[in-house]
N, C-alpha and C positions, 0 to 999 in steps of 0.2 A: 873505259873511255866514255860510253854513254853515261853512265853514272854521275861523272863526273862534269861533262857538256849541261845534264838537267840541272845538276847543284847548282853549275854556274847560272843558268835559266831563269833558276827560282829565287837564286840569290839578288840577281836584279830584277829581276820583278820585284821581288818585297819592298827595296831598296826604293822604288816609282812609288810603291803603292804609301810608303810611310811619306812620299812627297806630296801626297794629295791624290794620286790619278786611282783610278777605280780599278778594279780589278783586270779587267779584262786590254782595257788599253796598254796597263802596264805590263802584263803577259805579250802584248803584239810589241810593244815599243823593243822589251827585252829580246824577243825573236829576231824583230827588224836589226838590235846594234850589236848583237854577238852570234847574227850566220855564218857572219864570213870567217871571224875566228875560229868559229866551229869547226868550218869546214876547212879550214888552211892548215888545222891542227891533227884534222883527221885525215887530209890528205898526205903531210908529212910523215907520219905512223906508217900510212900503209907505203909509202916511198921508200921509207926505210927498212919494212920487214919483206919488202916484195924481194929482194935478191936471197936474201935465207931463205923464203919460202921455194923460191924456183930451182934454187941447187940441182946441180945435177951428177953432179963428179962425188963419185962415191967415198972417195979420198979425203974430201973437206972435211975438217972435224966440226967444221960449222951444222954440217947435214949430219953429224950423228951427235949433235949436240941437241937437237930436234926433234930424236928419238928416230930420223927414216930410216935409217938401217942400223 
């Protein structure tokens, strides 16, 4: 998921910098218009793995598909 959040990063950054903006503005511009998707993307991830990760009924096959017991 990081990996892929920097691709996105650099990919519009490049994107500014071949429109004329210098370097470094075009790294802040790209920061400033994709945090929030960043973060909306990474918060739904963790939304969605937090009920597998909390398991607790030993029964689930979800929790032993996870390797806890």
């Amino acid at each position: 998921m990081v990996t892929k959040n920097g691709i996105l990063l650099v990919d519009f950054a490049n994107r500014r910098m071949r429109e004329g903006l210098d370097r470094v503005l075009a790294m802040r511009e790209a920061a400033r218009e994709r945090f929030r998707p960043i973060i909306m993307t990474t918060m739904a991830m963790i939304a969605g793995m937090l009920p597998l990760a909390l398991v607790l009924d030993r029964a689930l096959p979800a929790a032993r598909s996870l390797g806890r017991w």
